[in-house]
C-alpha positions as a printed Julia matrix, in Angstrom:
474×3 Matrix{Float64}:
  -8.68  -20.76    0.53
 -12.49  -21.37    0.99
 -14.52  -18.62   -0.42
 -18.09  -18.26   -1.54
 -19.79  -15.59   -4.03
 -23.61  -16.12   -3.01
 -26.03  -14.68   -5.52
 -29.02  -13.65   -3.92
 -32.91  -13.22   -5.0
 -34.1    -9.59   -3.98
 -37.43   -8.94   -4.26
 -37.61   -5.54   -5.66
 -39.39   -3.94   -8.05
 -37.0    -1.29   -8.91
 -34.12   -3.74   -9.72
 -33.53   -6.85  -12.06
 -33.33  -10.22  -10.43
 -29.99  -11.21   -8.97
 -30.27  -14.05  -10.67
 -29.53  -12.4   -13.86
 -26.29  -11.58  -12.59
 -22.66  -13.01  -13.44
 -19.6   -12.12  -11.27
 -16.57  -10.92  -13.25
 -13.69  -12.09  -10.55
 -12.28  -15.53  -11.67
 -12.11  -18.33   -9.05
  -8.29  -17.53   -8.39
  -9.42  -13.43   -7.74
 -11.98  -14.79   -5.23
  -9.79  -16.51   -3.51
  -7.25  -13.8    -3.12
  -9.5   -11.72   -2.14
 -10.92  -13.77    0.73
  -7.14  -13.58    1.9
  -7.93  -10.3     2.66
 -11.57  -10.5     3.08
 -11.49  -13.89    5.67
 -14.12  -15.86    5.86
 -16.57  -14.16    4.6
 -19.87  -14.17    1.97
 -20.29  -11.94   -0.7
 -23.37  -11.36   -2.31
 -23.26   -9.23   -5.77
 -25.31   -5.8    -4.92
 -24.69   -3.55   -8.06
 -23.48   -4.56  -11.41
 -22.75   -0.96  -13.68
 -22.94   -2.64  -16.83
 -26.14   -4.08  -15.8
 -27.65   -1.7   -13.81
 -26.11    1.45  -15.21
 -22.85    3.63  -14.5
 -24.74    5.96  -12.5
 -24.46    7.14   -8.88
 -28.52    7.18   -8.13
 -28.47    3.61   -9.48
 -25.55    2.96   -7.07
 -26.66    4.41   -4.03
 -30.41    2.63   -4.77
 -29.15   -0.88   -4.78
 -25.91   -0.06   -1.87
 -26.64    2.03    0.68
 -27.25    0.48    4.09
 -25.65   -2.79    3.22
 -23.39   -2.7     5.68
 -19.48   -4.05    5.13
 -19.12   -3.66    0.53
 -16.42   -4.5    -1.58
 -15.97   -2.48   -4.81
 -14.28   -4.27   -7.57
 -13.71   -1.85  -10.7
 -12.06   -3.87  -14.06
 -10.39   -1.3   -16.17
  -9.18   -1.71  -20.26
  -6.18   -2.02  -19.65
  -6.52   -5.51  -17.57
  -6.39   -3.94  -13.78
  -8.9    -5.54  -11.17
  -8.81   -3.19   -8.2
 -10.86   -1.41   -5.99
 -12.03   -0.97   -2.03
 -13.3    -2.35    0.81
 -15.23   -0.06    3.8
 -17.16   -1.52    6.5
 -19.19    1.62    7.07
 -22.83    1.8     4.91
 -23.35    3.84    2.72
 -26.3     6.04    3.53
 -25.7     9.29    1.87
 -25.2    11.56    5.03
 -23.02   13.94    3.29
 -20.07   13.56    6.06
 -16.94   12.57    6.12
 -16.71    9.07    7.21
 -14.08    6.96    9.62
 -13.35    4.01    8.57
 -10.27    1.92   10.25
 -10.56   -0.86    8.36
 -11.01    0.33    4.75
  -8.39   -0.25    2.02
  -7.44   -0.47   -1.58
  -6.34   -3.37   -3.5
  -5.3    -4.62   -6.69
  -5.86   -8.88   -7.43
  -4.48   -9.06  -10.82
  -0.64  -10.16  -10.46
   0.41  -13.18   -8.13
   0.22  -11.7    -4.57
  -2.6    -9.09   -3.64
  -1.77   -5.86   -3.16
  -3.64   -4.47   -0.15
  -3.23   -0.17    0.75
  -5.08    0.32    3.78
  -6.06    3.48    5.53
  -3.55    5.37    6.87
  -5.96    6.44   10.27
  -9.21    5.33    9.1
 -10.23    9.9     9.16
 -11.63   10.79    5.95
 -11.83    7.53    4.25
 -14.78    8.23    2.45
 -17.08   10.95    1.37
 -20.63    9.64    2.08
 -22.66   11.94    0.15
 -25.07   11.12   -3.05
 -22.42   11.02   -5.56
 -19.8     8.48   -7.14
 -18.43    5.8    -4.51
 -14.94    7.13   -3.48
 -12.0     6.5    -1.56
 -10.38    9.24    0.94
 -12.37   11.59   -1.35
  -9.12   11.0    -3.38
 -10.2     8.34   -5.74
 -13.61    8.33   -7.35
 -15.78    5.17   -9.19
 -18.04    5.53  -12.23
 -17.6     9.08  -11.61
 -19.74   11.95  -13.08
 -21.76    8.98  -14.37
 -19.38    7.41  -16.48
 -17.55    4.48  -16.81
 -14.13    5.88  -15.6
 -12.38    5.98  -12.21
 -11.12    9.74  -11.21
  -7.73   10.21   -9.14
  -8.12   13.62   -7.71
  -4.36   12.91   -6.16
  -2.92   15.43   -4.37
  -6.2    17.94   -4.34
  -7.49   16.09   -1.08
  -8.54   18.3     1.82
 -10.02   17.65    5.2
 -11.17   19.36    8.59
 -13.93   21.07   10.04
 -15.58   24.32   11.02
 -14.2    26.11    7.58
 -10.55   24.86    8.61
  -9.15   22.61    5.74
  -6.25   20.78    5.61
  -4.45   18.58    3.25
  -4.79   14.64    3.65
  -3.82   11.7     1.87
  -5.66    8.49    3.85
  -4.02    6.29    1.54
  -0.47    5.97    0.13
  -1.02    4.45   -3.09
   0.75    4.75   -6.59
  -1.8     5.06   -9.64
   0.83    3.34  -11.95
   0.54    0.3    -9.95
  -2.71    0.08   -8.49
  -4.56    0.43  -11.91
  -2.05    1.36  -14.42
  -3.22    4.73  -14.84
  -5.6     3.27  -17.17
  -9.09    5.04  -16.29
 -11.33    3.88  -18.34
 -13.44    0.66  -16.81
 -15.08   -2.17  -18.82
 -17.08   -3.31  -15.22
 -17.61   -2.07  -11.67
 -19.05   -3.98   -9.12
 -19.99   -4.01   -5.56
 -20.91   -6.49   -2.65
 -21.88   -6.89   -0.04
 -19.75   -8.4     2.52
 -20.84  -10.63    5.73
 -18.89  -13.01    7.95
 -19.64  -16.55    6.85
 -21.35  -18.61    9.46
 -20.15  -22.76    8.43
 -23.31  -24.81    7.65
 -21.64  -27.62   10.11
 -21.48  -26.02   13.09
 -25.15  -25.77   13.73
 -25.38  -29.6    13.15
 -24.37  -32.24   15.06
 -21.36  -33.62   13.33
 -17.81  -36.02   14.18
 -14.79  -33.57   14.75
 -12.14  -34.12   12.0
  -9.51  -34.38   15.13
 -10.68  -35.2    18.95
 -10.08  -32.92   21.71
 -11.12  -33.08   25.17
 -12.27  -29.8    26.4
 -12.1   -30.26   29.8
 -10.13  -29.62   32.98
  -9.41  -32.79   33.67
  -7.47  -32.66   30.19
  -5.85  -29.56   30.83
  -4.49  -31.16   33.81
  -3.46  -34.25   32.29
  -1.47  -32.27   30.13
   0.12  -29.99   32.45
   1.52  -33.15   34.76
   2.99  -35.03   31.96
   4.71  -31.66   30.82
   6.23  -31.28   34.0
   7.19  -34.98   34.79
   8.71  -34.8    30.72
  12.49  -36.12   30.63
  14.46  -36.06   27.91
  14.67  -39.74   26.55
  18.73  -38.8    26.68
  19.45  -39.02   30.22
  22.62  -36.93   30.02
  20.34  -33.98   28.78
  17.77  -32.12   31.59
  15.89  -30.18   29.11
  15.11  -29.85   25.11
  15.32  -26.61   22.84
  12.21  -25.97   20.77
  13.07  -23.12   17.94
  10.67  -21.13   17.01
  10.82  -19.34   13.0
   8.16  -17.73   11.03
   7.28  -14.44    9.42
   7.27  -10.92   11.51
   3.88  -10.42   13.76
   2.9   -14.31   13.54
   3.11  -14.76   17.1
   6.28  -16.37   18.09
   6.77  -13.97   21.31
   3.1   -14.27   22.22
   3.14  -18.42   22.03
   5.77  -17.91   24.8
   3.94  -15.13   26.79
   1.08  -17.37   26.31
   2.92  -20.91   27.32
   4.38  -18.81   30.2
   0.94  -17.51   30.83
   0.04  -21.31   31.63
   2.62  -22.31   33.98
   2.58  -18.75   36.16
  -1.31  -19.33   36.29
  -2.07  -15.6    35.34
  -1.0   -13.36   32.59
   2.54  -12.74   31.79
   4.38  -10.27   28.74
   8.27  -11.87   29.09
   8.59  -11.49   25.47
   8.2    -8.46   23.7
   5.41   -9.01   21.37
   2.96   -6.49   19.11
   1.81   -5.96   15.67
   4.85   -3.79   14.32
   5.81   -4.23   10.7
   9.25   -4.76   11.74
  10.53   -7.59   13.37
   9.98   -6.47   17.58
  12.26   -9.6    18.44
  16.14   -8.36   17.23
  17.74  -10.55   19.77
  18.05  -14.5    20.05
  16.58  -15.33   22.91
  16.22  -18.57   25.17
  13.38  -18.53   27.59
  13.69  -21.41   29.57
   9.79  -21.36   31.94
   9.36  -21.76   35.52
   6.3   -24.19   37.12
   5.14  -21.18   38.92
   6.73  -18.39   40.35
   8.89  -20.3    43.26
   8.66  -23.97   40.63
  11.21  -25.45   39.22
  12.36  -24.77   35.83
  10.78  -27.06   33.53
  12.36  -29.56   31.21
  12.49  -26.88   27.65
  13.28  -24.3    26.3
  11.4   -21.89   23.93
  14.04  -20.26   21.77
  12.73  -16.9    19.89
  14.51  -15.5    16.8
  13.42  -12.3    14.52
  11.24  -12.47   12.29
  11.51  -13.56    8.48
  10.88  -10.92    6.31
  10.69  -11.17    1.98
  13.26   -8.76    1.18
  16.55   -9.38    1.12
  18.85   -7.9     3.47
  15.97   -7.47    6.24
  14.51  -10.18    8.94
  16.6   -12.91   10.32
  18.81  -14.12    7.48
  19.14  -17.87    6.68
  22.77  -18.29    7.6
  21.87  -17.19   11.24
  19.26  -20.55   11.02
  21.85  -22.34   10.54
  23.76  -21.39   13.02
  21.22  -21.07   15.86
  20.02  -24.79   14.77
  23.97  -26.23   15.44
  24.09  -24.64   18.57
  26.64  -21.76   17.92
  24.72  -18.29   18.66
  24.83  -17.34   21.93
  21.48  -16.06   24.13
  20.75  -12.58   23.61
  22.91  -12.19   20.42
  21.73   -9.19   18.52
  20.98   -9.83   14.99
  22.1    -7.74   12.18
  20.15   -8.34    8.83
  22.81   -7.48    6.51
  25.84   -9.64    8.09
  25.87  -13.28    9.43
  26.41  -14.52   12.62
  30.25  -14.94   13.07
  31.3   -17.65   15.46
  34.48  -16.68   17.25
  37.48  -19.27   16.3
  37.28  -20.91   19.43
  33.91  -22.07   18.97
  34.23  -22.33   15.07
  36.16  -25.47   15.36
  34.6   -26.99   18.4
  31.22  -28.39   17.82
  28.48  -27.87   19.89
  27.14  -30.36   22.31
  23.66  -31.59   21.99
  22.22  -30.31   24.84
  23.26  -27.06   23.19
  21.52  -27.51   19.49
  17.99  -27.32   18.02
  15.88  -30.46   19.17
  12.68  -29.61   17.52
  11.83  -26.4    15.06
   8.13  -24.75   14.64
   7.08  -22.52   11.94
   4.65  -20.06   13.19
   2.15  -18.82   10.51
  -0.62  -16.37   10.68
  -4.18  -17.78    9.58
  -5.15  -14.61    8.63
  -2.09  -14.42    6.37
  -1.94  -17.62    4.92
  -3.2   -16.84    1.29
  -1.2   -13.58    1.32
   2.16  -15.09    1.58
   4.58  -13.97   -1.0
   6.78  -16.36   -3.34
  10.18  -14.59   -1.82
   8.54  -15.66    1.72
   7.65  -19.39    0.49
  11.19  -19.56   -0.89
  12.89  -18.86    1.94
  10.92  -20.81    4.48
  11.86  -23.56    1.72
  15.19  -22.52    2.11
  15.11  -23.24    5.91
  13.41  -26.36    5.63
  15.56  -27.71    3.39
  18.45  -26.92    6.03
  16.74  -28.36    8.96
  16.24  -31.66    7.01
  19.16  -32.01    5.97
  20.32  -31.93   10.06
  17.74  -34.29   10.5
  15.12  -32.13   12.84
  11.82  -32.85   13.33
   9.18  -29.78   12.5
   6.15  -28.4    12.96
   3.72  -25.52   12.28
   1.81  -23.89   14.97
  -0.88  -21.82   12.98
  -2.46  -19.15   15.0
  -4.73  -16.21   14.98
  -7.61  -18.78   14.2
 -10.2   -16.49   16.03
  -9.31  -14.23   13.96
  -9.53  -15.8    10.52
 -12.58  -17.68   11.73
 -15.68  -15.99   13.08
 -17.5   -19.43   14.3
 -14.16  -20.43   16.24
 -14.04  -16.58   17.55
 -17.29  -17.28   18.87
 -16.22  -20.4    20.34
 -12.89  -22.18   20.52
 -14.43  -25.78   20.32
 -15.29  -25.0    17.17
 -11.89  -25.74   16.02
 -11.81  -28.9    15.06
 -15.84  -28.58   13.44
 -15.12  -26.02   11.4
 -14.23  -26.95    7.73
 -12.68  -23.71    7.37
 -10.2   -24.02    9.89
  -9.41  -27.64    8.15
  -9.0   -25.83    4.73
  -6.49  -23.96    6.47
  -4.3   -26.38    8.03
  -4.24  -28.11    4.74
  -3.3   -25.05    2.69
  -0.71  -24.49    5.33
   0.23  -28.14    5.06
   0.92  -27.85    0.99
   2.66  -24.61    0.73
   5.44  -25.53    3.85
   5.58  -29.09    2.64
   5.21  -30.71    5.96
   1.74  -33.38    6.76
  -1.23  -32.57    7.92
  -1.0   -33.46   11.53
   2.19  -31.74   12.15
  -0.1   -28.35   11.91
  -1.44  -27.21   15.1
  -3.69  -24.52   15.09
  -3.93  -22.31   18.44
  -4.87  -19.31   19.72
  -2.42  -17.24   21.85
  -2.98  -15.39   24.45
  -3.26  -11.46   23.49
  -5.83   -9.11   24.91
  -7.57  -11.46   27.67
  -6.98  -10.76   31.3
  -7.81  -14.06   32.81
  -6.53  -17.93   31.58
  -9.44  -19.78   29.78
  -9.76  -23.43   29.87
 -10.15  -23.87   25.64
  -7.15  -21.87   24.86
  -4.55  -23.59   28.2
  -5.95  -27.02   26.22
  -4.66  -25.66   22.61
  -1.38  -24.28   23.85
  -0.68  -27.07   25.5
  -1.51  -29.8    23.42
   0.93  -27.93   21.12
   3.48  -28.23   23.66
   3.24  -31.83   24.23
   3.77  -32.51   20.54
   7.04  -30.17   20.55
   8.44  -32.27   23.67
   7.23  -35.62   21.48
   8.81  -34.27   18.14
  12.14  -33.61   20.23
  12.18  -36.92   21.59
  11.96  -38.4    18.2
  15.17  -36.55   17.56
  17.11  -37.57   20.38
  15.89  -41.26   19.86
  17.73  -40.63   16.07
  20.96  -39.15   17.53
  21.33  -41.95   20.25
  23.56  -41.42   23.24
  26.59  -38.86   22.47
């Protein structure tokens, strides 16, 4: 993941040159932490071996910084801390903060506690930098980190109430070790990539235009199956819970209907929202004709064992055996009936191409138990001889130059890193990931995002063709 620790010159004559400074996080900790940072700059504030474990020191060199990151290095090995997006600025209230959490980067995945509401996330007043009020940095000018636990109180006009705005566990967030060797802070801005303000040659070639979207709409709907005995393909979609497999549907849907459809049930849940298999064939329009695929939707994968869609239910989805609408149960295997057990399925009725959806945003967060299963899966779908691809989305989220605009896509060297990071960890090339955005909170079709989706598309319909071709005629 591309990250970048900047190390600015302030001009100040209360503070040593930043130039003096050394960040403690290795190049692996930076990079974990941009997983749940983004793409983003950091640029080293406050130093407490440097500058002093002091909270006047502290609030001199951080307040009204904007977005900081506080990373605290204890004896005992632990590198952990928190992020808020709110300055500090020493107001003395209790401050809201949404998007604040807690982490740990020392082991192999980060852990990440965020804010249970984003009330009473911090304490902005003069003192030590805290958490929820609950957990305090380089407190009573020391170098130690206080947990003040369960004696957390909120509320307002003289009413109090107990609060806990984050769930965490001091054994494993910093081993109840509270003595600190370092603390530091910085501050945090959305990086802005050098090449997009330059003229420069796309690393792929899109056409952003109507006439392209239009192109690709007709030779979706004149697509045959290079079988003729077949009428339409099955495209499987697979990938982690909240990735976007529902909304890629909504959002091809979306295309076709010309406005804004929700077919699939689709959110942000932890859980997987999808417990059904589902086949969603899509109509050219509201009175068209269906058209020649079919997006098939599955639950999503989850690390733990015993919970998401379980591998043995891949296998059977990809040979054609579980019935539309089948209800998934975590803990026991699809069952074909005895009928079907011995008769195989016909090809119209299998897998003809499988996608991997993956969150950008997620990409350097994913856990070993996730990486082995999706292994797992691949390794099946090989072995049946199925053509795959990744469709990587959320890239205006991961992104802020492609949030601002979609064309920067294919400019952005961030978005590349991406694709190629997504590439090495599923084991599948470079241009079989597609990065897209689906539709989610717009109200009206835009011309960049119809040319992503369906670009996507046409590759899926391609990709099943190349099966078909393999198979030859039944």
């Amino acid at each position: 993941m591309s990250f970048c620790l900047v190390l600015k010159k302030k001009r100040s004559k209360r503070s040593l040159s930043l130039n003096s400074l050394t960040s403690s996080l290795s190049e692996d900790q930076r990079k974990r932490l941009c997983g749940l940072l983004g793409n983003v700059e950091l640029t080293l504030l406050y130093k407490a071996s440097v500058h002093g474990y002091n909270a006047s020191t502290f609030h001199q060199r951080c307040d009204h910084q904007g977005p900081t990151l506080l990373v605290a290095y204890n004896s005992s090995g632990y590198i952990f801390g928190g992020y808020t997006s709110v300055d500090y600025t020493q107001s003395g209230r209790e401050i809201t903060d949404e998007e604040a959490f807690l982490f740990n980067v020392q082991g192999g995945a980060p852990l990440c506690i965020k804010v249970n509401s984003g009330q009473y996330a911090r304490l902005d007043d003069a003192g030590a930098p805290n958490f929820g009020q609950q957990l305090y940095f380089c407190y009573n000018n020391q170098a130690t980190v206080y947990d003040q636990g369960q004696n957390v109180y909120g509320g307002y006009s003289g009413y109090r109430v107990r609060v806990n705005p984050f769930n965490f566990d001091p054994a494993t967030l910093y081993g109840i070790d509270t003595q600190l060797n370092e603390c530091e802070v910085y501050k945090v801005e959305e990086k802005k990539d050098p090449q997009i303000s330059v003229k420069i040659k796309p690393w792929r070639n899109v056409q952003w235009t109507e006439k392209r979207r239009d192109e690709l709409l007709k030779m979706i709907r004149n697509y045959k199956p290079v079988m003729p005995s077949m009428s339409r393909v099955r495209i499987l979609m697979i990938g982690p819970v909240g990735a976007g497999k529902s909304s890629f549907f909504n959002s091809i849907n979306s295309v076709f209907m010309g406005r804004m459809t929700s077919k699939a049930m689709s959110g942000s849940a932890g859980t997987s929202l999808t417990t059904q298999f589902r086949t969603y064939p899509v109509k050219d329009g509201r009175e068209g004709k269906p058209l020649p695929f079919v997006l098939c939707d599955t639950m999503g994968l989850e690390e733990q064992s015993g919970a998401g869609l379980d591998i043995d239910d891949i296998s059977s989805i990809l040979q054609g055996h579980v019935p539309d609408r089948y209800k998934f149960n975590p803990t026991t295997p699809f069952q074909p009936d005895e009928q079907k057990a011995f008769r195989p399925a016909s090809l119209q009725e299998k897998i003809h191409c499988v996608v991997y959806v993956i969150d950008a945003t997620k990409i350097s967060l994913m856990s070993s138990k996730l990486e082995e299963k999706l292994a797992a899966i691949r390794k099946k779908v090989n072995s049946l001889g199925i053509p795959q691809m990744v469709l990587m989305t959320k890239v205006d989220e991961a992104c802020p130059d492609v949030e601002e605009d979609l064309q920067n896509i294919y400019i952005t060297s961030y978005i590349k890193t991406k694709v190629q990071e997504v590439s090495s960890r599923l084991g599948v090339p470079v241009s079989c990931v597609l990065p897209v955005k689906n539709y989610s909170q717009e109200l009206e079709l835009e011309l960049n995002c119809d040319v992503l989706l369906l670009t996507a598309l046409q590759q899926m319909l391609n990709f099943a063709d190349d099966y078909l071709d393999d198979v030859g005629p039944i």
